[in-house]
PATORMI-658590 format. One record per residue: x, y, z of N, C-alpha, C, O in turn. Coordinates in pm, whole numbers, plus 50000, padded with zeros to 5 digits. Each point is the difference from the previous one (the first is absolute). Layout:
N
XYZXYZXYZXYZ ...
END
This chain:
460
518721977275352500045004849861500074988049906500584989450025 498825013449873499754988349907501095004449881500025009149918 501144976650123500865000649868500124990349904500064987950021 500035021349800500514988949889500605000450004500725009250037 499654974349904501144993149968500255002849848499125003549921 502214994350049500185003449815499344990649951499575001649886 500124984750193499454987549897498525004649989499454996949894 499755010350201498775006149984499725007549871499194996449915 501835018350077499985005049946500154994249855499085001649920 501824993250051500614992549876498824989149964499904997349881 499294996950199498954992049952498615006849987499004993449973 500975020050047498965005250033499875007149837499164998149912 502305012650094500474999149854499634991149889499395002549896 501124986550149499904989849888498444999149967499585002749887 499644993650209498665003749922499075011249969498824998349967 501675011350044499355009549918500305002249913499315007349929 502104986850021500474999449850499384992449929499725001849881 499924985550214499374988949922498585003049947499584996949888 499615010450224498885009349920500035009549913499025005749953 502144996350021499835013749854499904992949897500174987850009 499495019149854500014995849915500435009749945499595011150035 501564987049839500105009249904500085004249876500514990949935 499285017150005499415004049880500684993849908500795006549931 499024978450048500294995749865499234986249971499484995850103 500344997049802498714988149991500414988350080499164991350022 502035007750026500764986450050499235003750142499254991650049 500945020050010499695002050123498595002650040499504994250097 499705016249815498144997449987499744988949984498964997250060 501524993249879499044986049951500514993550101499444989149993 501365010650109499864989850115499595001950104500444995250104 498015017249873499185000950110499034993649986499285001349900 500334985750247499084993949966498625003849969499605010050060 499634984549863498385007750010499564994350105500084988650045 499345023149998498944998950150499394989149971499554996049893 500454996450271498844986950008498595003049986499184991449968 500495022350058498985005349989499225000649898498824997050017 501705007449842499364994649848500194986949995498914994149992 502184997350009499744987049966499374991750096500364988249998 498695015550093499194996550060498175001649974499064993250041 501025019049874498905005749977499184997149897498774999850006 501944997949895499834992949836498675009849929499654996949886 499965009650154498735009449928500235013950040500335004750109 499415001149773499825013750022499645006149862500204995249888 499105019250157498865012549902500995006549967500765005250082 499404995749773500495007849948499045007849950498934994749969 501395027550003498905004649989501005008849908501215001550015 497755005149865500315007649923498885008649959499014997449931 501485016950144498815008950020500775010849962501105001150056 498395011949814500745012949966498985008349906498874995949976 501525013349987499585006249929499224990249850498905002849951 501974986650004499754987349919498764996250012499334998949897 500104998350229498804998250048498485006149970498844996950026 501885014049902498175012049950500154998549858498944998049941 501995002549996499424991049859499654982350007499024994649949 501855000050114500144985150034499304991449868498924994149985 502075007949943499684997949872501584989949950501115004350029 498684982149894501144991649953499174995849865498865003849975 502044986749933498944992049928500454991750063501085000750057 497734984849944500174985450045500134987849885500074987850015 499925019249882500504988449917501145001249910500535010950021 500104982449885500075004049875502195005050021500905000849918 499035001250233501635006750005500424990450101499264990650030 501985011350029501004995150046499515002350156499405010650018 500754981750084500275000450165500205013450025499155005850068 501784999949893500335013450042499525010649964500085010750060 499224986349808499275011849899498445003250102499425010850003 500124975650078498905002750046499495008950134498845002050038 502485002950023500355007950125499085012349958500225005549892 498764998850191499395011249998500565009650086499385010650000 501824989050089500555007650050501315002449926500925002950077 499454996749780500384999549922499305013849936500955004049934 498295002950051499455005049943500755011649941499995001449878 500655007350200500345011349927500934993949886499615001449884 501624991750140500834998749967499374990549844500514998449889 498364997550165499774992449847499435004949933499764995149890 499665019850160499435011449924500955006749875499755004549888 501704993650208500605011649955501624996149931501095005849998 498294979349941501814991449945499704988649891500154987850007 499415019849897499794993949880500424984449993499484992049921 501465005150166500724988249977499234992150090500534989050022 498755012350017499574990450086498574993649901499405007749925 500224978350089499374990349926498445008150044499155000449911 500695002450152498455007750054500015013549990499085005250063 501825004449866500055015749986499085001949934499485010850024 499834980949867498785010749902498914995750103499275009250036 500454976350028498794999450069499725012150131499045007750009 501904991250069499865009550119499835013149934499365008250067 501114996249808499585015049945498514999049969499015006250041 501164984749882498005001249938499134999550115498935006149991 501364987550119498975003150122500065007450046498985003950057 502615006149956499875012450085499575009649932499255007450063 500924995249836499965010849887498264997950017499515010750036 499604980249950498984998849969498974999050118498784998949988 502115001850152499235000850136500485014750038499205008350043 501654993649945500235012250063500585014849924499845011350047 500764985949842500295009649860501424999550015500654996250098 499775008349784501794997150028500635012150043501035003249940 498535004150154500355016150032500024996050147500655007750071 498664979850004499575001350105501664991450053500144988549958 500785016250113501164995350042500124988650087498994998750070 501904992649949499664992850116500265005950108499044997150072 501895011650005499345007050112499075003050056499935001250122 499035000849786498915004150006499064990050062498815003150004 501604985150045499324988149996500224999350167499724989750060 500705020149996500475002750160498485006450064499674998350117 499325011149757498935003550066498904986050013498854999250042 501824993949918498954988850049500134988250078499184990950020 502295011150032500734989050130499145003850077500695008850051 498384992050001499085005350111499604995850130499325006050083 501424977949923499924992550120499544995450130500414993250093 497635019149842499014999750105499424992750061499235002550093 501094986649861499334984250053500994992750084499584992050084 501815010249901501294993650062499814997950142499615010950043 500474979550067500024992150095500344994850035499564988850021 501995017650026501564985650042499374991650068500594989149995 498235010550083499834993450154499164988849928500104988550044 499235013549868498774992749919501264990849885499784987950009 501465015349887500804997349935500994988250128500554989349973 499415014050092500964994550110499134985450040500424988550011 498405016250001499454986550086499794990149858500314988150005 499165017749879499964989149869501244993550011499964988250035 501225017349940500894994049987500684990750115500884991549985 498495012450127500434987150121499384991949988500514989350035 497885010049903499054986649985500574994149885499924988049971 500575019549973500364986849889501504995649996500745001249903 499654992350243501184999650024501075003449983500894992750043 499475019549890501005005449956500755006550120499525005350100 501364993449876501155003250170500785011550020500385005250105 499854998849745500605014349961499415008849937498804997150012 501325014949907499525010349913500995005149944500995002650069 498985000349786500925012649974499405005049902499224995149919 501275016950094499255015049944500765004149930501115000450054 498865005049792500465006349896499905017950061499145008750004 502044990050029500665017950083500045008449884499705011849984 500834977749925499975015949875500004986949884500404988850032 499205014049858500034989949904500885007049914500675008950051 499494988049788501395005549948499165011649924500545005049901 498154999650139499635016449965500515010350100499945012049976 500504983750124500705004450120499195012650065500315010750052 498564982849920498945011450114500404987750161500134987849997 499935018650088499734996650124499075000150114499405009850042 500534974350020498465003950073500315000350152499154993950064 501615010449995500985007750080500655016949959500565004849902 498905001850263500755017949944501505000949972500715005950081 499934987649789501055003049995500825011949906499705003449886 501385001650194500165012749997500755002249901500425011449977 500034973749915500685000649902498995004849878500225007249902 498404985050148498924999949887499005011250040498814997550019 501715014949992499185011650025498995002049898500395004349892 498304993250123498405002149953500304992849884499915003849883 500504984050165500124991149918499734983650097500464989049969 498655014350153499694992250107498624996850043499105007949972 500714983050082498274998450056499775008650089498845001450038 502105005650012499795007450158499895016749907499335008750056 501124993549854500395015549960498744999349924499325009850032 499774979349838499625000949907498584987349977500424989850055 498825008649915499104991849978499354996750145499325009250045 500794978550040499505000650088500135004750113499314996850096 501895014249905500845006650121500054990850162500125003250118 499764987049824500434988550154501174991149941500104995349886 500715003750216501334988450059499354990049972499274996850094 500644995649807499184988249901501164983750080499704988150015 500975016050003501334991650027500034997150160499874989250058 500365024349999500144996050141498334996350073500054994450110 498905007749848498924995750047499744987450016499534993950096 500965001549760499734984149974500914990250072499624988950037 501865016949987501234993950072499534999150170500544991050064 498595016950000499505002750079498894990550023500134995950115 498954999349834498754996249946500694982350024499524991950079 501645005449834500524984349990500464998150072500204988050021 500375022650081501024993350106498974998950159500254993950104 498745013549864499084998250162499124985749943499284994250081 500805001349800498944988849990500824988349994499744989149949 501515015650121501484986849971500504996049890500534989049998 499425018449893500525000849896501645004449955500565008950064 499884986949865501415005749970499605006449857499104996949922 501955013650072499525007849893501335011249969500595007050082 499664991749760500925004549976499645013549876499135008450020 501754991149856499605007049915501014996849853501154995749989 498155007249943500844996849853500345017449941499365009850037 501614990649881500645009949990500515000749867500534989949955 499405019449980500324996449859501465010149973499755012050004 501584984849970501215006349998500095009949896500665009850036 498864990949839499925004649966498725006949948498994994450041 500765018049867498565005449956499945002849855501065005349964 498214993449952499514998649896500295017549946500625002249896 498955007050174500205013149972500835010950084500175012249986 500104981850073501145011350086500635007549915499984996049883 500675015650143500615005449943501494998350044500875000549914 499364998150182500834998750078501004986249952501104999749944 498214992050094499974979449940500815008249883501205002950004 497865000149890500745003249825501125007050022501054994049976 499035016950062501395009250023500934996850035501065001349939 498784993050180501304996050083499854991750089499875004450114 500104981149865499544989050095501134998450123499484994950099 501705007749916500515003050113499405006750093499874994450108 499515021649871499525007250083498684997450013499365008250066 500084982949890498434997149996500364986250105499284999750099 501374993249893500274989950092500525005350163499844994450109 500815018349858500585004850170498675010850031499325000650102 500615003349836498695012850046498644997150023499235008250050 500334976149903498625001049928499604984050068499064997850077 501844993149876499604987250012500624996150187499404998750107 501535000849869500804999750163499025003650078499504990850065 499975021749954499285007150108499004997349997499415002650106 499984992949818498444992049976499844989150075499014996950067 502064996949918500224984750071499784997450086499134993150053 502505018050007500365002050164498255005650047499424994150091 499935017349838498915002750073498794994150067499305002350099 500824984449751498684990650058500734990350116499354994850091 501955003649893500504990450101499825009350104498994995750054 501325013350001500375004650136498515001650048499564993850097 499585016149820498365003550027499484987350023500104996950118 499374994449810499374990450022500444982750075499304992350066 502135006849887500484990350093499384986349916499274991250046 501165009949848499234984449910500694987350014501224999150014 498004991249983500534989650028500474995249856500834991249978 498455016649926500704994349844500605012849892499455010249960 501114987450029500535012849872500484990349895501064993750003 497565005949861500084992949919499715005449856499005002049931 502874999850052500035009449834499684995749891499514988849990 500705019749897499954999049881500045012049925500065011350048 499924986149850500525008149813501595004450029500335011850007 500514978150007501394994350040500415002649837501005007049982 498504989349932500594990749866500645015349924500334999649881 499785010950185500775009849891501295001250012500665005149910 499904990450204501045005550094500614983250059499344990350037 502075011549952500354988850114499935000650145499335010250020 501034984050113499365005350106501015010150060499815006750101 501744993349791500875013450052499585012649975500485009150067 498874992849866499225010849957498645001450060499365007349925 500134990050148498845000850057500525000850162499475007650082 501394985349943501234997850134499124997350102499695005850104 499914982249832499394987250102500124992950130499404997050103 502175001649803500804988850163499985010050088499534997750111 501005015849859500205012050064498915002350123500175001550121 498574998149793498645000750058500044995050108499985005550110 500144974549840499554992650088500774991750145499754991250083 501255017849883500885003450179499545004350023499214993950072 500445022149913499375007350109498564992350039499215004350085 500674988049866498394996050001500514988450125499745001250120 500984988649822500044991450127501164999950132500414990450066 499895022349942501325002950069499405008950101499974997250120 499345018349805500155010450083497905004550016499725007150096 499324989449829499104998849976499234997250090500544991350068 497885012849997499624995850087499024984749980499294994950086 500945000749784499334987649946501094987550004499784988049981 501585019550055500754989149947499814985050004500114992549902 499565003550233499924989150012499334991749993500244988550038 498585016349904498904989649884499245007949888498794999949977 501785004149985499665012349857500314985349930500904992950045 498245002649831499954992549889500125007049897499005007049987 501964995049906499955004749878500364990749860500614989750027 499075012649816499924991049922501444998049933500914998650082 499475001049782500855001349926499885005549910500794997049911 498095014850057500365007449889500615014950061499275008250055 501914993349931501025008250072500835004649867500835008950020 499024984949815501015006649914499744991849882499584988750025 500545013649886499814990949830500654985750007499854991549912 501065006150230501034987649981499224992250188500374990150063 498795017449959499964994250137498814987550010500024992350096 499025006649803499054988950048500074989549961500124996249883 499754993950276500314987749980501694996550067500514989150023 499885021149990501795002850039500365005850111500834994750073 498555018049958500335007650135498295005450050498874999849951 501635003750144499375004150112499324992750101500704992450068 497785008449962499264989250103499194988749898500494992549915 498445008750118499004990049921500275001649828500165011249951 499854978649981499714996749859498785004849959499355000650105 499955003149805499075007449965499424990749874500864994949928 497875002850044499614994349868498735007349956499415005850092 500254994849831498705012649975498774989649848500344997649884 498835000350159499224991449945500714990449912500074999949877 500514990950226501054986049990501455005149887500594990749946 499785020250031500865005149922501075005150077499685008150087 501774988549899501055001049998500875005249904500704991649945 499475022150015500405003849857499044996149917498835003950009 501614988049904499304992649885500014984250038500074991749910 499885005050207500314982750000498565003550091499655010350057 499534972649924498884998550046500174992950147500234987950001 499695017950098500314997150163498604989650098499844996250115 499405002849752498894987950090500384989550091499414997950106 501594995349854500414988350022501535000650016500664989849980 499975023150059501164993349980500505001050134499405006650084 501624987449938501005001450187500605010350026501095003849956 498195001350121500655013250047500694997650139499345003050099 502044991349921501014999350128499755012450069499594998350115 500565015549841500085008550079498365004950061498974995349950 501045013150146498425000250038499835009849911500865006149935 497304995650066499405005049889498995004249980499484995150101 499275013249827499105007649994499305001049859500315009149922 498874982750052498654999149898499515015749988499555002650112 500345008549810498915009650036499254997349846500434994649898 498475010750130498994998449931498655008449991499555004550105 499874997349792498215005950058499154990049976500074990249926 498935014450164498644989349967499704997349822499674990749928 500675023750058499614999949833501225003749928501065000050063 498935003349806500845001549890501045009750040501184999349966 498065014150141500915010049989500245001250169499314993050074 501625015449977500415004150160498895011350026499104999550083 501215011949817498945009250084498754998249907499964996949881 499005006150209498504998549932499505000349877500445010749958 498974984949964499885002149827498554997450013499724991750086 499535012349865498505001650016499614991949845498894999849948 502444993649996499594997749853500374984850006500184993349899 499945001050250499744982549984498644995550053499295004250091 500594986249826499254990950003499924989250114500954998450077 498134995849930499784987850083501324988749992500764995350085 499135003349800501404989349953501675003650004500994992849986 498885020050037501145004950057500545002450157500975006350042 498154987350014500395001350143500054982050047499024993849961 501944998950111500444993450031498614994350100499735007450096 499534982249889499244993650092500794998950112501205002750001 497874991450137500285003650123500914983850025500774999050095 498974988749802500494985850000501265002849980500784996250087 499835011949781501135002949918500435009750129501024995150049 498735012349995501015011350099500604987050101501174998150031 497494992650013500834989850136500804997849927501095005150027 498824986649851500984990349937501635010749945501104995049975 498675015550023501125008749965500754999350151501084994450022 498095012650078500794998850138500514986250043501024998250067 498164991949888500144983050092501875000349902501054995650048 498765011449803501184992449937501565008450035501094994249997 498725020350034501015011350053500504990850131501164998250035 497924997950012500494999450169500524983950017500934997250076 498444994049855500734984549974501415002949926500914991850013 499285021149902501134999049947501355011650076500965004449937 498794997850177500705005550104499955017049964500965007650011 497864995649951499735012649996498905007550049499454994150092 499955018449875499775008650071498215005149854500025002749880 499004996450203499085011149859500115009750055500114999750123 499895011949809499045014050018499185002549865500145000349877 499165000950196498355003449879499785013150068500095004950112 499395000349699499495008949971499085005450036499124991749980 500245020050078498995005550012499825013349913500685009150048 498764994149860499855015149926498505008750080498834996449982 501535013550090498595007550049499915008349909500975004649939 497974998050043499295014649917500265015050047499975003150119 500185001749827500465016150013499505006450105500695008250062 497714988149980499485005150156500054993350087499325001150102 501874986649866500104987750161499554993550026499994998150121 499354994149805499254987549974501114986249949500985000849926 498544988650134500984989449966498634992049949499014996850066 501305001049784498674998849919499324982550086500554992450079 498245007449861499814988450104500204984849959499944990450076 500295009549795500664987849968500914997850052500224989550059 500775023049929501314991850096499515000150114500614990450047 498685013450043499295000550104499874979350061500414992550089 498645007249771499834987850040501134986549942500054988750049 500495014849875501464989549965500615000750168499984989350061 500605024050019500175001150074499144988950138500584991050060 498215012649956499324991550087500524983749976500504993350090 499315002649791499864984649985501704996150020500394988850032 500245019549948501124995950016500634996050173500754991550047 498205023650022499984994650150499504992850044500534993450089 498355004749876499234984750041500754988750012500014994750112 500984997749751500534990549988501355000650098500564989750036 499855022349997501005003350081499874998550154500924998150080 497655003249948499654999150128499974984250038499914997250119 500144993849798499864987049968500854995350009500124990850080 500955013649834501434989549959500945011950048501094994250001 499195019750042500845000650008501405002250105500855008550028 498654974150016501214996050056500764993649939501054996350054 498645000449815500864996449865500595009249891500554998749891 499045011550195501255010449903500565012850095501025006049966 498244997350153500975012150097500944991150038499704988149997 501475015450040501224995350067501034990849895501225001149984 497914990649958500494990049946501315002449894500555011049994 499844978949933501414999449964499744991749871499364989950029 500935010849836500444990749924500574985150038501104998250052 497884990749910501114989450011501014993149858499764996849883 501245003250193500935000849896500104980249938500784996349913 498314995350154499614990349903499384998349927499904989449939 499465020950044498455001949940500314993549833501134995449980 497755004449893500234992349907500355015249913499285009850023 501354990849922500225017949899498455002449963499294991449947 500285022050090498665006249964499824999249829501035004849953 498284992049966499855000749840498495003749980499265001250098 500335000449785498875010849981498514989050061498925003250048 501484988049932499304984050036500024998550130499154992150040 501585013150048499615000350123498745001350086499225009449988 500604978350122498725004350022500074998750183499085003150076 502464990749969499874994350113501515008850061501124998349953 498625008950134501085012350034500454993150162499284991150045 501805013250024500425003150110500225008950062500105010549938 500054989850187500875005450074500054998550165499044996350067 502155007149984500534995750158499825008650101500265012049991 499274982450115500295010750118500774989650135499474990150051 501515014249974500634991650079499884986349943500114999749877 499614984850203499684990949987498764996649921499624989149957 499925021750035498714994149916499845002949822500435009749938 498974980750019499855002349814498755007349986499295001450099 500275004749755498715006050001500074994049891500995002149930 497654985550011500155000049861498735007249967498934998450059 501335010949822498625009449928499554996349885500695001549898 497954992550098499294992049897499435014749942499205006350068 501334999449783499355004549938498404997249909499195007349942 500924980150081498964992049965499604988750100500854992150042 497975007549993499524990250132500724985249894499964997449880 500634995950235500454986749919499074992250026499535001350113 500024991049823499274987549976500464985149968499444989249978 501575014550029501284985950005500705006950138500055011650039 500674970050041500635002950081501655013749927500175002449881 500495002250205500895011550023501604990250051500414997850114 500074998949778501554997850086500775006650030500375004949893 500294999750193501135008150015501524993850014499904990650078 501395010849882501074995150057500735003050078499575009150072 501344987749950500885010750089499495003550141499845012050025 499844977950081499085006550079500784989450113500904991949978 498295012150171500054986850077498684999050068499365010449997 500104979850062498484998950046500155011650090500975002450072 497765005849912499175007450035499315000050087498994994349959 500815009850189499084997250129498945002249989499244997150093 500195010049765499014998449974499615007349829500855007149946 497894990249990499785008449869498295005750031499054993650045 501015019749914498925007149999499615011749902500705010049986 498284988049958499895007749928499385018450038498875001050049 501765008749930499735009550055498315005349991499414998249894 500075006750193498525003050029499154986350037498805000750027 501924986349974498924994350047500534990450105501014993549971 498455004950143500184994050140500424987349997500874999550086 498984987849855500294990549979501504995649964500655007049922 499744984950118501024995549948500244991249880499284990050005 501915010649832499734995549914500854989350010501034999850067 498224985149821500684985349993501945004949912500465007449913 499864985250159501584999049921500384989749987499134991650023 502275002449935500444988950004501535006349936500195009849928 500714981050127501265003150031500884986249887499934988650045 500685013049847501564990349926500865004650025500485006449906 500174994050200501575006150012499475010350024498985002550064 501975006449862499875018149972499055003049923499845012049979 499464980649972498885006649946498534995950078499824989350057 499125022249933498775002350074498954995849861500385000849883 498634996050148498774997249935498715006650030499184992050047 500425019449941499125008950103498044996849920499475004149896 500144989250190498554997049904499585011550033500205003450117 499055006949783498785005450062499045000450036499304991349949 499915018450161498794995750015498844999149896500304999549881 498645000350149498765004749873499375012050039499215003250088 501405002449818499705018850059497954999049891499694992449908 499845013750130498785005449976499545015450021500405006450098 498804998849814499485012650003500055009350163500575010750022 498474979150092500254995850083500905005950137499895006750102 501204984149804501004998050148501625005149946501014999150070 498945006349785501555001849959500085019050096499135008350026 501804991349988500635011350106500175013849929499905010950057 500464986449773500505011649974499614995249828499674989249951 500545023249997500474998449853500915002349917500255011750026 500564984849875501205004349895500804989850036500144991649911 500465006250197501014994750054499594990150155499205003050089 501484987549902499914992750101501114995550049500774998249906 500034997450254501425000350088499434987350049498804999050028 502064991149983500404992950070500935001950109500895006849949 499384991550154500455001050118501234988550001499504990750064 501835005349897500434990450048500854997550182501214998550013 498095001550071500795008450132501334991950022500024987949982 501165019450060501254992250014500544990549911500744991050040 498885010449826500264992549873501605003149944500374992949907 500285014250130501245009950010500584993850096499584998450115 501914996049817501314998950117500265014350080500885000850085 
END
């Protein structure tokens, strides 16, 4: 017979205590984030809803936030907002002012949609994760949920599980794939009445549903800012999430959890086209780990009303990712599909070129790590880092044409520039490296936007 000892028991004890966590910010925030995102450094963010069949923003003339075309009802319907007369004069004048936004559900129609076809774009263009807008803050859902009765993709518009197809779709093509979630809704009735019981009846069970059904590797919130996170009962949440949950133990989630939480509690730091509140986050040090999101263009979900000059060239997306991930963070980019499931083909192709250069260099940004000698990133930046074990990556945003010094280093067993076979001239003062480049030509250069130097074992 097999017997414990009390010191068994009592140590066995001891660590399963040590795995709980409990419901308060001291105890959520000292769960580490999975090695798994900070290994991954890219990922699709997607914003697909009812928003999508008008897909209508303006692109000039207003504020970052005014330009959200998934914004729409709400900027239809709140005088206070800097874009309320524009979004009326187009709707009123496309569709009549009788025609409701509900009504905008007979044309989610999602006949073209193709997790398997959506899945493989997004693995060619190196992206490592996905996440999917589960409900945006119109709080239609693209999952059958039983809170949002015919108020769902499965009950109403395209009567398919829009959610679990695609979660399905990312995870057989080796994808990780989570979902974004919006806490609160713009029209509930429920939300207005009585946000206690709209938080235990409505929001809770939504959660728990996509967590238990689908099993996400991300649950990544927002529309936090009405409520602190005791009132929404966050921490509450996010025990059960990493305690009793079948994700617990690499579920990634952000910090918008309450009006006082971003930047402060929860998992990843969050920045949303380089904005932090009102402070400008291009350049600044972010200690804690962290997450760039962004769209190709002006708005998250689709707007049929940008222009060429509103969508981010395929040079500017490297140079956005080369600068997230030198500065110990994380992109997710935007994707907006069209109402019948189309992922329009510009982003199509921003997407491609971005894999190309990835297929190239990116052993200078999966795995890798911030180096913490690096020179502070400023808007003038043109020459980035970063570490993987013993080795340096330096990233020429611009092919150099002058030799490359680096400091802080020790000789190197060797320097190479990524995509091409040869080995590159160096020269060694102390701790500092001198890296000549080669003479790249039409020719023989490997890649475009960005160019890596290799420093191997340059790292104590």
């Amino acid at each position: 017979m097999f017997r414990f000892s009390f010191g068994f028991i009592l140590l066995t004890a001891t660590l399963l205590l040590a795995q709980s966590y409990q419901p308060n910010w001291q105890s959520i925030d000292s769960r580490p984030i999975p090695d798994w995102f900070k290994d991954s450094k890219f990922g699709i963010f997607i914003h697909w809803g009812l928003y999508s069949v008008p897909a209508w923003g303006p692109t000039q003339g207003v504020g970052v936030y005014e330009k959200y075309a998934e914004w729409y009802w709400y900027s239809l319907t709140h005088p206070s907002r800097e874009s309320y007369e524009q979004f009326n004069i187009f709707h009123n004048r496309t569709y009549g002012d009788d025609f409701k936004y509900q009504d905008f559900v007979q044309g989610f129609t999602c006949e073209m949609f193709e997790p398997d076809e959506w899945a493989r774009i997004f693995k060619e263009a190196g992206a490592r994760y996905v996440v999917l807008t589960s409900k945006h803050h119109e709080g239609f859902c693209l999952w059958p949920s039983e809170q949002a009765w015919n108020w769902n993709a499965v009950d109403v518009g395209p009567n398919r599980d829009l959610a679990g197809d695609l979660i399905t779709a990312a995870h057989d093509a080796g994808l990780k794939m989570g979902y974004y979630y919006s806490l609160y809704e713009w029209k509930n009735p429920l939300y207005h009445a009585d946000v206690d019981a709209y938080v235990e009846q409505h929001m809770l069970p939504q959660m728990r549903d996509l967590v238990n059904r689908y099993k996400p590797d991300i649950l990544w919130t927002d529309g936090e800012w009405d409520h602190p996170s005791e009132v929404w009962r966050s921490a509450e949440f996010l025990a059960w999430l990493y305690n009793e949950s079948p994700v617990k133990d690499h579920v990634v989630v952000n910090d918008r959890w309450g009006k006082e939480t971003r930047g402060k509690h929860g998992g990843i730091w969050t920045t949303e086209y380089d904005l932090v509140h009102s402070d400008n986050a291009s350049s600044m040090e972010l200690e804690h780990y962290w997450e760039e999101c962004r769209g190709i263009g002006t708005s998250f979900g689709y707007n049929r009303n940008e222009y060429l000059d509103n969508y981010s060239t395929s040079k500017e997306l490297v140079h956005i990712l080369i600068n997230k991930v030198a500065r110990g963070g994380n992109l997710l980019l935007n994707v907006g599909p069209t109402a019948d499931g189309r992922i329009p083909v510009i982003m199509q192709q921003r997407l491609k070129d971005m894999g190309d250069w990835l297929h190239i260099n990116g052993e200078a940004i999966y795995h890798t790590r911030k180096w913490d000698d690096a020179p502070k990133v400023t808007p003038e930046t043109t020459v980035y880092f970063t570490t993987k074990g013993n080795d340096l990556y330096v990233i020429c945003t611009e092919f150099p044409t002058e030799p490359v010094r680096v400091n802080n280093v020790i000789e190197p067993s060797g320097v190479t520039l990524l995509g091409l076979p040869q080995d590159v001239s160096f020269s060694m003062n102390g701790t500092s490296i001198t890296i000549k480049p080669p003479v790249i030509t039409v020719a023989n250069t490997p890649c475009e936007h960005a160019w890596v130097f290799k420093l191997a074992g340059a790292l104590d």
